[in-house]
Backbone as JSON Lines, residues from 0, in Angstrom:
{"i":0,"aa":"X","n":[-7.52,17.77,14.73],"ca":[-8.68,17.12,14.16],"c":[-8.61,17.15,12.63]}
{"i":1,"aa":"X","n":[-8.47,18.05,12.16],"ca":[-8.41,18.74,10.5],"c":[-6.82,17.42,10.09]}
{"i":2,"aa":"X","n":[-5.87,17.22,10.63],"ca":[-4.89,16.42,10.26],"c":[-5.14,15.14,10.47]}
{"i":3,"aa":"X","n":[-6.13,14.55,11.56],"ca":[-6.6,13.19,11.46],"c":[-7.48,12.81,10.17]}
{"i":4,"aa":"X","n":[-7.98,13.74,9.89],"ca":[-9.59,14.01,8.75],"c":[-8.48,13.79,7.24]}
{"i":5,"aa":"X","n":[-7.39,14.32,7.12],"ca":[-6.51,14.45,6.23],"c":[-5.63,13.17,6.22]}
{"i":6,"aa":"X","n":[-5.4,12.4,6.72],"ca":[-4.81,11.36,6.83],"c":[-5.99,10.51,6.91]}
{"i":7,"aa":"X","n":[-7.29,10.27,7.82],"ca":[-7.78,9.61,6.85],"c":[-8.15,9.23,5.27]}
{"i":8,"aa":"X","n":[-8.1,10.58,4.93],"ca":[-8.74,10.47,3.61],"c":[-7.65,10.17,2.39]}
{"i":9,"aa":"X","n":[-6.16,9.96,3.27],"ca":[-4.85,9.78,2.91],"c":[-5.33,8.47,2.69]}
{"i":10,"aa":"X","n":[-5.37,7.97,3.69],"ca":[-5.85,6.07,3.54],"c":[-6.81,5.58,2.91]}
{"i":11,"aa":"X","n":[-7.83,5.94,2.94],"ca":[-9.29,5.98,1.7],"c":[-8.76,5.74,0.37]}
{"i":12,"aa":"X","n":[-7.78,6.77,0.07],"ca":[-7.53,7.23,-1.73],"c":[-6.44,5.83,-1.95]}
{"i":13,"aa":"X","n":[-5.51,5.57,-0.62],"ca":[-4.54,4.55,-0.68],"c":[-5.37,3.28,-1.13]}
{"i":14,"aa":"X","n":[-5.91,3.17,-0.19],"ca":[-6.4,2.06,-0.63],"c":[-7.52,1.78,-1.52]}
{"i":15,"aa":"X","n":[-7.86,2.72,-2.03],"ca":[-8.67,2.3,-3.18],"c":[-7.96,2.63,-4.38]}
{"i":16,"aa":"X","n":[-6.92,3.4,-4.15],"ca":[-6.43,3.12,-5.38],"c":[-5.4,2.06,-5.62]}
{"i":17,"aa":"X","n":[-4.98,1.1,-4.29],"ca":[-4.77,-0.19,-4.27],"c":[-5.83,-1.21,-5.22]}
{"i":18,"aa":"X","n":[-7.15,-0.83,-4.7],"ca":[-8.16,-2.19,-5.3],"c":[-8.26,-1.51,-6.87]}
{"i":19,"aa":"X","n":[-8.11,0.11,-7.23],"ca":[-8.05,0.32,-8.37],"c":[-6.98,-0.56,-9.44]}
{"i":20,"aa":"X","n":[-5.83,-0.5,-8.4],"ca":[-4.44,-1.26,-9.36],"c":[-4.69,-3.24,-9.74]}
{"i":21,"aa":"X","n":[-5.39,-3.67,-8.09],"ca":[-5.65,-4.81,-8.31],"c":[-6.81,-5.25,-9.79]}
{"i":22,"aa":"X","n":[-7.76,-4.42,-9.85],"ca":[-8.79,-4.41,-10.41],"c":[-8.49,-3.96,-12.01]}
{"i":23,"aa":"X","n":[-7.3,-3.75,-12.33],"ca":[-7.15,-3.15,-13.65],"c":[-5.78,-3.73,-14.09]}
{"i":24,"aa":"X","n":[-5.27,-4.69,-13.18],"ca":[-3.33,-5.29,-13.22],"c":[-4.0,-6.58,-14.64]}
{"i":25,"aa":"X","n":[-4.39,-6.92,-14.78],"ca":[-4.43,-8.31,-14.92],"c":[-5.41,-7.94,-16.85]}
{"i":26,"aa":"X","n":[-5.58,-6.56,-17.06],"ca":[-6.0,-6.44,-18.14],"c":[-7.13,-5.71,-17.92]}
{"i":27,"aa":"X","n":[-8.21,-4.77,-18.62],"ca":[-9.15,-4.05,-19.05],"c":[-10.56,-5.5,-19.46]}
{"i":28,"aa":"X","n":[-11.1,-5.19,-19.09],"ca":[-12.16,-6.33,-19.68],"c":[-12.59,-5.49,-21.39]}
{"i":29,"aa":"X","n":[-12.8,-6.61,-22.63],"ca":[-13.01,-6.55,-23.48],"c":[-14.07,-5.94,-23.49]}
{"i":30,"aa":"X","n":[-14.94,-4.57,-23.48],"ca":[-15.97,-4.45,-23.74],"c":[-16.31,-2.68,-24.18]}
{"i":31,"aa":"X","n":[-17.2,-2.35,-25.0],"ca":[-17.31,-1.23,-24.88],"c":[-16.65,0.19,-24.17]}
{"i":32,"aa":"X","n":[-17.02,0.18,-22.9],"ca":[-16.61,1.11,-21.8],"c":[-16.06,0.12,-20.66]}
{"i":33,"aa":"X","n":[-14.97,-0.3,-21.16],"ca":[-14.16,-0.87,-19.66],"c":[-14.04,-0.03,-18.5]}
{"i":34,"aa":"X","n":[-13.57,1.44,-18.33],"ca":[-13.89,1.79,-16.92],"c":[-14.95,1.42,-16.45]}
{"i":35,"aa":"X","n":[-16.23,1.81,-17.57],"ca":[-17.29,1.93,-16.58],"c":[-17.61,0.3,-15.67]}
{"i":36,"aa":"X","n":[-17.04,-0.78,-16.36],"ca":[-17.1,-2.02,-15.9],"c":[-16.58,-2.09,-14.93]}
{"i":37,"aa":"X","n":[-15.18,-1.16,-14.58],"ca":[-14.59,-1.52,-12.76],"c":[-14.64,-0.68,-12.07]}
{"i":38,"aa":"X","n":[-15.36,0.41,-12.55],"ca":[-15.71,1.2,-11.56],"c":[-17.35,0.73,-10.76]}
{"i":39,"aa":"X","n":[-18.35,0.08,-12.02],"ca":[-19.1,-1.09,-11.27],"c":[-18.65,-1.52,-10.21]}
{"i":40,"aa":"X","n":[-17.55,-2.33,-10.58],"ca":[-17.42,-3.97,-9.49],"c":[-16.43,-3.23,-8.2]}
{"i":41,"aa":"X","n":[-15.8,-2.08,-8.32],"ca":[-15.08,-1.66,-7.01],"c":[-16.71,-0.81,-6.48]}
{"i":42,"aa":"X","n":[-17.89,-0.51,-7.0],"ca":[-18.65,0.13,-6.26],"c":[-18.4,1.87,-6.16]}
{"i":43,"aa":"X","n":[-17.44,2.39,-7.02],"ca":[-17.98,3.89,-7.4],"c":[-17.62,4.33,-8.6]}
{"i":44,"aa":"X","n":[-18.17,5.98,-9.17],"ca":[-18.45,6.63,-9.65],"c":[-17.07,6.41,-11.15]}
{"i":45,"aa":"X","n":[-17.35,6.31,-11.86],"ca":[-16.66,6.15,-13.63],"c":[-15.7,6.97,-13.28]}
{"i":46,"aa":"X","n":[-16.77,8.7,-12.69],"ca":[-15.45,9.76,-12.86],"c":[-14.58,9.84,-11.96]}
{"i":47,"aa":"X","n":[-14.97,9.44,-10.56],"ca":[-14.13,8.99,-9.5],"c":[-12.77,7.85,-10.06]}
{"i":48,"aa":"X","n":[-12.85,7.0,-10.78],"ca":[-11.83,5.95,-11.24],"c":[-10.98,6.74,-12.24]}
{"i":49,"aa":"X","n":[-11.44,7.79,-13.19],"ca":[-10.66,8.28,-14.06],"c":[-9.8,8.79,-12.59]}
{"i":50,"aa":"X","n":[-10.11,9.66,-12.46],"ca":[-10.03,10.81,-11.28],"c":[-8.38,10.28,-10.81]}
{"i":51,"aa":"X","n":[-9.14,9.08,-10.26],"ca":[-7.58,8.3,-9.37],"c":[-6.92,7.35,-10.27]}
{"i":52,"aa":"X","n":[-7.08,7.35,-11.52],"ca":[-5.68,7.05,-12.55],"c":[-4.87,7.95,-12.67]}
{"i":53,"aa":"X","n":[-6.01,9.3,-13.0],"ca":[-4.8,10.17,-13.65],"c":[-3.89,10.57,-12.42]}
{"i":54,"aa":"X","n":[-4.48,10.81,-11.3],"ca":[-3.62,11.32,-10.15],"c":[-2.5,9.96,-9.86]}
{"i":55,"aa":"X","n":[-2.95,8.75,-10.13],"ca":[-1.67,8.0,-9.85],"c":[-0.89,8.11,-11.31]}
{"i":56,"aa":"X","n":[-1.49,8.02,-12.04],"ca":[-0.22,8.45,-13.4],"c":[0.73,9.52,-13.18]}
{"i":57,"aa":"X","n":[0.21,10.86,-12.87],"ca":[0.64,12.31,-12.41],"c":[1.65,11.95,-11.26]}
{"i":58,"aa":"X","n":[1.79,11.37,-10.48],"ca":[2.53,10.9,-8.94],"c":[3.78,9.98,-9.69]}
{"i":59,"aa":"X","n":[3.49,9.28,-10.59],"ca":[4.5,8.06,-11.22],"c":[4.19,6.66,-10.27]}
{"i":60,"aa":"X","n":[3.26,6.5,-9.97],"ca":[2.88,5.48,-9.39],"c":[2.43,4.37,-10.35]}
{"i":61,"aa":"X","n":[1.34,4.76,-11.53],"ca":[1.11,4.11,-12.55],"c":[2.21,4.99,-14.17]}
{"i":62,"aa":"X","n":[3.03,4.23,-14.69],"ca":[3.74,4.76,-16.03],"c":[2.82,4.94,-17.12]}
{"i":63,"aa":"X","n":[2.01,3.95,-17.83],"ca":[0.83,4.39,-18.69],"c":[-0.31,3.34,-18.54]}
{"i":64,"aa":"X","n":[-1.05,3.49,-19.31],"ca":[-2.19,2.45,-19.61],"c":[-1.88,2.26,-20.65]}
{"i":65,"aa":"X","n":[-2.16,1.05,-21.15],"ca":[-2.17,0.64,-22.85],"c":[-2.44,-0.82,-23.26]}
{"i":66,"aa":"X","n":[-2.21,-0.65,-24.38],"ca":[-2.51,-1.77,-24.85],"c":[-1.47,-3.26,-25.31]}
{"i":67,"aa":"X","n":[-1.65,-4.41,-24.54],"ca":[-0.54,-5.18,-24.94],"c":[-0.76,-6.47,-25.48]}
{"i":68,"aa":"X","n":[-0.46,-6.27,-26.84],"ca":[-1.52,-7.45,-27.36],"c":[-0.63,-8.85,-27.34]}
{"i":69,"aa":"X","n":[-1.02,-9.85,-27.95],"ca":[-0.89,-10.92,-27.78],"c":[-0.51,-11.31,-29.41]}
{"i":70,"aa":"X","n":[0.48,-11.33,-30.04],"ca":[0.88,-10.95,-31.15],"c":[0.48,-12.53,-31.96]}
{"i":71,"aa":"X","n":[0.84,-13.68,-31.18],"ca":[0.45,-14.9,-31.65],"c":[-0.66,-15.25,-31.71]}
{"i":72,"aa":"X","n":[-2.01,-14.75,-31.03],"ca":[-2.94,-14.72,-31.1],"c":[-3.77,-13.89,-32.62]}
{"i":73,"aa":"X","n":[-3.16,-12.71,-32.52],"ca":[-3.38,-12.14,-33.76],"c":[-2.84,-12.58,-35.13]}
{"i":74,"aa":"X","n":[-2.12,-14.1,-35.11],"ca":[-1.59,-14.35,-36.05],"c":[-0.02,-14.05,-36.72]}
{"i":75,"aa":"X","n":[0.9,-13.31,-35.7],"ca":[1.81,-12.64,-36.25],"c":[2.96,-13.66,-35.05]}
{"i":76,"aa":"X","n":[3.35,-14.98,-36.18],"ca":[3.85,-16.2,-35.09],"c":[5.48,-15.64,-35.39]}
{"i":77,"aa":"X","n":[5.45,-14.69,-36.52],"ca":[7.41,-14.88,-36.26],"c":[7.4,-13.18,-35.69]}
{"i":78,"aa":"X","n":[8.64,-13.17,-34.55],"ca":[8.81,-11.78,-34.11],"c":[10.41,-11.73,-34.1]}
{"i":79,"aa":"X","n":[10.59,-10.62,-34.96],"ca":[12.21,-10.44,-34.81],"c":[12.42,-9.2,-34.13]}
{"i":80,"aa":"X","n":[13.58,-9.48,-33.42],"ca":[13.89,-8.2,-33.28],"c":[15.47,-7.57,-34.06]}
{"i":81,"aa":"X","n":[15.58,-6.98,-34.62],"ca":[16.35,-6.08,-35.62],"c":[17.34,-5.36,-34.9]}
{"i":82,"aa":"X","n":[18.53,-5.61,-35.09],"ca":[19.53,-5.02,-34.45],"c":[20.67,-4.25,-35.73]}
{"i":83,"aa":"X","n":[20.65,-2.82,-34.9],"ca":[21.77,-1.99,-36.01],"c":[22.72,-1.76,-35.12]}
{"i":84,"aa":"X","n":[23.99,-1.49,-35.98],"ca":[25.35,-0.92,-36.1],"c":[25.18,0.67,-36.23]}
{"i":85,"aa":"X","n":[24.78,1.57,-35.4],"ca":[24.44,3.0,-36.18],"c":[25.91,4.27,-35.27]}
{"i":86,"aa":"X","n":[25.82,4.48,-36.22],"ca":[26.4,5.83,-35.58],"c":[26.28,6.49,-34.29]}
{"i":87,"aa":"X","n":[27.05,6.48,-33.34],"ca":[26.5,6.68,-31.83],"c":[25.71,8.7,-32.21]}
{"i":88,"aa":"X","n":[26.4,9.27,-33.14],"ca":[26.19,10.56,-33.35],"c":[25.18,10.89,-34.08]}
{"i":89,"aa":"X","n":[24.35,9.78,-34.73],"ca":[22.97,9.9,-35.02],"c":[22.21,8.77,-34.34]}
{"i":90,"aa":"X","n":[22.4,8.4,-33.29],"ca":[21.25,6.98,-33.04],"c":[20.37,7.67,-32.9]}
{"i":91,"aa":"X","n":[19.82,9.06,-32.52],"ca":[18.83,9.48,-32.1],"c":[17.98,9.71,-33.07]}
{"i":92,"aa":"X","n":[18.16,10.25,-34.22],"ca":[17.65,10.58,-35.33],"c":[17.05,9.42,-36.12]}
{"i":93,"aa":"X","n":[18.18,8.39,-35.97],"ca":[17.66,6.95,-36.65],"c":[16.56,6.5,-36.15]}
{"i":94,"aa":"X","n":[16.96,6.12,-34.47],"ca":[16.24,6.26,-33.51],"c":[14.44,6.16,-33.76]}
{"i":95,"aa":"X","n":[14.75,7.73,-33.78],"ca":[13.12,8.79,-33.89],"c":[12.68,8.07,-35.42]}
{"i":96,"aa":"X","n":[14.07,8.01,-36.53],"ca":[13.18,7.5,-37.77],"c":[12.17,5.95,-38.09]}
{"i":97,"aa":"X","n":[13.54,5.08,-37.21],"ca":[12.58,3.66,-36.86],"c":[11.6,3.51,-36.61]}
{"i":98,"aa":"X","n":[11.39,4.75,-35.3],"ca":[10.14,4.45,-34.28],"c":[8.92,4.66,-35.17]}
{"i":99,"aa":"X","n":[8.9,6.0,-35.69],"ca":[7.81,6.12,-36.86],"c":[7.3,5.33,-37.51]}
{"i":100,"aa":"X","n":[8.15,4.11,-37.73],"ca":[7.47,3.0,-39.06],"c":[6.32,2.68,-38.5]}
{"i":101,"aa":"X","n":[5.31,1.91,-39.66],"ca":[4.44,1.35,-38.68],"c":[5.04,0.1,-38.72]}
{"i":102,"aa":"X","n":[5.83,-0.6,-39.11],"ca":[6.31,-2.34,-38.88],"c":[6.98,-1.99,-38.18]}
{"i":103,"aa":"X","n":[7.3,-1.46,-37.2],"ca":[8.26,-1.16,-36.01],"c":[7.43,-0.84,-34.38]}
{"i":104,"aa":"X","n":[6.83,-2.3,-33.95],"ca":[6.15,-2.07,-33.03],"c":[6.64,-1.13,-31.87]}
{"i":105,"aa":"X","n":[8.24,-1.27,-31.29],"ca":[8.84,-0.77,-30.74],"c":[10.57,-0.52,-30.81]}
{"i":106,"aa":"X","n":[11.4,0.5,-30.4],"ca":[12.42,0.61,-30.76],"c":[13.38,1.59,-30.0]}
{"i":107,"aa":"X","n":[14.64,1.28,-29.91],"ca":[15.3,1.95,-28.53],"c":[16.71,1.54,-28.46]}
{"i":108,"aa":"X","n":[17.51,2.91,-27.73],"ca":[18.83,2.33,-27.76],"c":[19.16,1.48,-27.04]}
{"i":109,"aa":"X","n":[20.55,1.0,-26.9],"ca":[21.16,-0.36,-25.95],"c":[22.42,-0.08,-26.39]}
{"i":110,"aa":"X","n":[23.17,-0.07,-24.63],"ca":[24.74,-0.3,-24.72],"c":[25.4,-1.57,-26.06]}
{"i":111,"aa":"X","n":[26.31,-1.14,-26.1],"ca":[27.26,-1.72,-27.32],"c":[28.05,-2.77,-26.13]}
{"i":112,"aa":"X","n":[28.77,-3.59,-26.8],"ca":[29.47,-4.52,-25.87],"c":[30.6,-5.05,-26.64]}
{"i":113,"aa":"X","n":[31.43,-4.15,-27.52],"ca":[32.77,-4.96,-27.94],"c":[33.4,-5.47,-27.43]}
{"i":114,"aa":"X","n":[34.1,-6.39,-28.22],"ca":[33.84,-6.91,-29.82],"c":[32.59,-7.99,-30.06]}
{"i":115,"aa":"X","n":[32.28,-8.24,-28.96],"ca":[31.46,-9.07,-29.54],"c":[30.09,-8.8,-29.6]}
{"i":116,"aa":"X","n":[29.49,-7.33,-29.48],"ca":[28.45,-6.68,-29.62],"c":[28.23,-5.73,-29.99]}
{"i":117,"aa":"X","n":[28.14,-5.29,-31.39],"ca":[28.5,-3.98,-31.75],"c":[26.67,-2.8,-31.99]}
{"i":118,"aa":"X","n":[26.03,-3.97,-31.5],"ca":[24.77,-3.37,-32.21],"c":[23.94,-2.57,-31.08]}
{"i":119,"aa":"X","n":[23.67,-0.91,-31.27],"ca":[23.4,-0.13,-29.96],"c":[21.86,-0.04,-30.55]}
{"i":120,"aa":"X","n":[20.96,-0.3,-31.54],"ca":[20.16,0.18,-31.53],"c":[19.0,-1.17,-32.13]}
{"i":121,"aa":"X","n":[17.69,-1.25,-31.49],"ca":[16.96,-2.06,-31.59],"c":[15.43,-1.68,-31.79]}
{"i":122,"aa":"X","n":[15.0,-2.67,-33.06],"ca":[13.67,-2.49,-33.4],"c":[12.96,-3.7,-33.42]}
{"i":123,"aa":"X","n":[11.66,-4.04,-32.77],"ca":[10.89,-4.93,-33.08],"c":[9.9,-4.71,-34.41]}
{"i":124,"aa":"X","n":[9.89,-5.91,-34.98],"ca":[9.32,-6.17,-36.08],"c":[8.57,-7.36,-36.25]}
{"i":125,"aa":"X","n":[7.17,-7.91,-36.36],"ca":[6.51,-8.68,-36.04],"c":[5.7,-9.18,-37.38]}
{"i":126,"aa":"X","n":[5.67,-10.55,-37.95],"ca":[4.91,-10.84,-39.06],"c":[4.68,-12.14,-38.99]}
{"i":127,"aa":"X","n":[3.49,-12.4,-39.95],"ca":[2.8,-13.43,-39.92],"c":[3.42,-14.88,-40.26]}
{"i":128,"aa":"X","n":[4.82,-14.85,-40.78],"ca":[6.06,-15.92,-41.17],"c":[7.53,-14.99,-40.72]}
{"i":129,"aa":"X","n":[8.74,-16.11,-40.96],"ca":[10.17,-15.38,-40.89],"c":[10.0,-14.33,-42.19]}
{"i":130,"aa":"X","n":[9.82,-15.61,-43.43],"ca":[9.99,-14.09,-44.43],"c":[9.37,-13.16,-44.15]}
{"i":131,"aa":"X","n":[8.19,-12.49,-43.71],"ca":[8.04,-11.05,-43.84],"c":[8.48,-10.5,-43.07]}
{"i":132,"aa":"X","n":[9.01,-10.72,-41.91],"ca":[9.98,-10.24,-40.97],"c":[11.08,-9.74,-41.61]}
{"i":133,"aa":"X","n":[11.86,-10.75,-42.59],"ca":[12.81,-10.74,-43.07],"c":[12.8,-9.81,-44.69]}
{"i":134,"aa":"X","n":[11.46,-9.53,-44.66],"ca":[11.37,-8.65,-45.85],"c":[11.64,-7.14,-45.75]}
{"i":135,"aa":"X","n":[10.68,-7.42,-44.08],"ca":[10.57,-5.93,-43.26],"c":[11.66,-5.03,-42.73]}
{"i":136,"aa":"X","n":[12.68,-6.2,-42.3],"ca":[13.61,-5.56,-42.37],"c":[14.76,-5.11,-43.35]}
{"i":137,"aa":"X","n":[14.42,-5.91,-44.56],"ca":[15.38,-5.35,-45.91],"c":[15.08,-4.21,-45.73]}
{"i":138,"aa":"X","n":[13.69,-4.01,-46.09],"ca":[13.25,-2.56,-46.13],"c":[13.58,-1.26,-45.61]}
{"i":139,"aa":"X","n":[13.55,-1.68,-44.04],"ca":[14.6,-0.83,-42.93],"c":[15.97,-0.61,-43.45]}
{"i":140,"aa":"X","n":[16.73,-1.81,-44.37],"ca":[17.8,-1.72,-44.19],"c":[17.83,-0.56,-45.84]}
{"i":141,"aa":"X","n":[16.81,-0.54,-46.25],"ca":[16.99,0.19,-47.34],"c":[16.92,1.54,-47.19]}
{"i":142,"aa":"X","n":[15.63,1.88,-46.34],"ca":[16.02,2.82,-45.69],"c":[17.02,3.86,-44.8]}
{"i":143,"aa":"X","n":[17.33,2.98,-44.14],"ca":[18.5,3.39,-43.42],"c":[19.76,3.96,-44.43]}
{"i":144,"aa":"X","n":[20.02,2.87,-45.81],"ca":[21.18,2.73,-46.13],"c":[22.75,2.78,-45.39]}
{"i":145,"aa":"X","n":[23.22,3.98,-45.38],"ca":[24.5,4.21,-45.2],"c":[24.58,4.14,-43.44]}
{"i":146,"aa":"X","n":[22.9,4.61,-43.08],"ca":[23.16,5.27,-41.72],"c":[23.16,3.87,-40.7]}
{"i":147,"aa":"X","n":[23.3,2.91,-41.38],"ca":[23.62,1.45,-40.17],"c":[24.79,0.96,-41.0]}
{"i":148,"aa":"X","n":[25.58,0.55,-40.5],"ca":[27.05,0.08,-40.56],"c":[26.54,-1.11,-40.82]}
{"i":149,"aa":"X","n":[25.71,-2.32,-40.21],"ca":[25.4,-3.89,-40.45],"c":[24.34,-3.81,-39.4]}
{"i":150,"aa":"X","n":[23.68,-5.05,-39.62],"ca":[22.28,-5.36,-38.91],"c":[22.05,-6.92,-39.11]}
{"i":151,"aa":"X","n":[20.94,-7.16,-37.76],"ca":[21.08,-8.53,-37.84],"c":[19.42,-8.5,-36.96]}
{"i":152,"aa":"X","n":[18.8,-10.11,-37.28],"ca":[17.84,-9.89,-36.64],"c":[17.67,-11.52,-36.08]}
{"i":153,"aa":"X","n":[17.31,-11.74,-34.62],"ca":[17.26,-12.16,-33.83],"c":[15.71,-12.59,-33.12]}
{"i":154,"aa":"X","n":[15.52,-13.94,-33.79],"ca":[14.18,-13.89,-33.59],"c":[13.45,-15.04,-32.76]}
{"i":155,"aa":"X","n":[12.26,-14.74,-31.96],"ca":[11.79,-15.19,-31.18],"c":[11.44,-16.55,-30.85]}
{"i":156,"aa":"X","n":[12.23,-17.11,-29.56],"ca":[11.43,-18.96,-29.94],"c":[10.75,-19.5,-29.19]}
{"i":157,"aa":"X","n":[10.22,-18.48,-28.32],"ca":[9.01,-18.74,-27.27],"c":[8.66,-17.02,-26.82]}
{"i":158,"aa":"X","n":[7.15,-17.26,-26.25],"ca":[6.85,-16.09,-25.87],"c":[7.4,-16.09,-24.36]}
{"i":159,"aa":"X","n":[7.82,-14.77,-23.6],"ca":[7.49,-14.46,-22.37],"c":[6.75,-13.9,-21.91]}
{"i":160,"aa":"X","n":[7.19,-13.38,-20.16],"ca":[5.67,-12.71,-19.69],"c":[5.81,-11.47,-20.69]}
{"i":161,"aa":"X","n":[4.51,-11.18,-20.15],"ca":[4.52,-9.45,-20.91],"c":[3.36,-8.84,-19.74]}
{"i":162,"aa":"X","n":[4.08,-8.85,-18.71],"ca":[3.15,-8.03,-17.59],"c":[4.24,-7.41,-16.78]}
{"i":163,"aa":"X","n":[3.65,-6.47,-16.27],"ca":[4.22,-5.74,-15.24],"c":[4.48,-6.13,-13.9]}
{"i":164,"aa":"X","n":[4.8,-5.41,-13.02],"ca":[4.64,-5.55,-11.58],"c":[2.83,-5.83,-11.32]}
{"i":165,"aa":"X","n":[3.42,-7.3,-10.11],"ca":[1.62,-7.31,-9.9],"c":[1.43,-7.01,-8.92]}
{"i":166,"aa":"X","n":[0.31,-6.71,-7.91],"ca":[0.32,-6.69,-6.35],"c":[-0.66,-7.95,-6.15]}
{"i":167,"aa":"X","n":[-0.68,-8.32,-4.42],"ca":[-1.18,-9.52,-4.28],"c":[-2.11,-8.6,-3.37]}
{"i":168,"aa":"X","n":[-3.26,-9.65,-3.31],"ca":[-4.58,-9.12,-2.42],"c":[-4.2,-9.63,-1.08]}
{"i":169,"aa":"X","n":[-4.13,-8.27,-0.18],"ca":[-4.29,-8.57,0.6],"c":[-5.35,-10.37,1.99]}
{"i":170,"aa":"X","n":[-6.59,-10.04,0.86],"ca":[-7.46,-10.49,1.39],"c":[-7.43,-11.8,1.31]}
């Protein structure tokens, strides 16, 4: 009895934290207290919805929550992304130093592919024209100096998706 009671309540948490994933895939509603808005419309408790994020975050079921903006919307129509030549024996350090910038929305290594790819390490850089892209990354490159061999930046001529895995409703 105690293992039927336990497996139900196996299926309960499943599936609501199914309508949790449906109910939160597609974006946060703009407002004040967005949980408290879908924990409204699924019909329970704010702390109940934290409750079963964090436990699906904790499981690796959900990777994070965040924020993913819409960069053309905000005005920022040229996006490059910045490619270095670095030292395989410091990419990490460079790495960690890129990531810090704030004109460095995101940044990360990548296999090399000689000869015709020599560049293992990548930073996005996002501005309101090419030139400040192209300013932003002098800058990097000034920074860096010695510690990138050459760099090149590679920039955007349409947006793609920018969503995750979706699930479909059952219903």
């Amino acid at each position: 009895m105690k293992q039927a009671m336990q497996q139900d309540n196996n299926f309960q948490e499943d599936d609501l934290d199914r309508r949790i994933v449906l109910a939160t895939q597609s974006g946060l509603p703009v407002v004040a207290e967005p949980y408290r808005v879908i924990a409204e419309q699924l019909g329970i408790s704010n702390e109940l919805l934290m409750q079963r994020l964090e436990t699906m975050k904790k499981d690796n079921r959900i990777r994070r929550i965040g924020v993913v903006p819409n960069h053309y919307k905000l005005g920022y129509t040229a996006n490059g992304m910045s490619v270095w030549d670095v030292d395989d024996n410091i990419i990490n350090e460079v790495g960690e130093q890129l990531g810090q910038l704030e004109m460095v929305t995101h940044c990360y290594q990548r296999p090399r592919f000689p000869p015709e790819w020599s560049y293992n390490l990548f930073a996005m850089v996002h501005g309101r024209d090419r030139e400040e892209v192209l300013n932003k990354v002098a800058q990097i490159a000034e920074l860096l100096g010695s510690k990138a061999r050459k760099h090149d930046i590679l920039f955007s001529t349409r947006i793609l998706k920018k969503t995750g895995l979706r699930l479909k409703d059952r219903g």
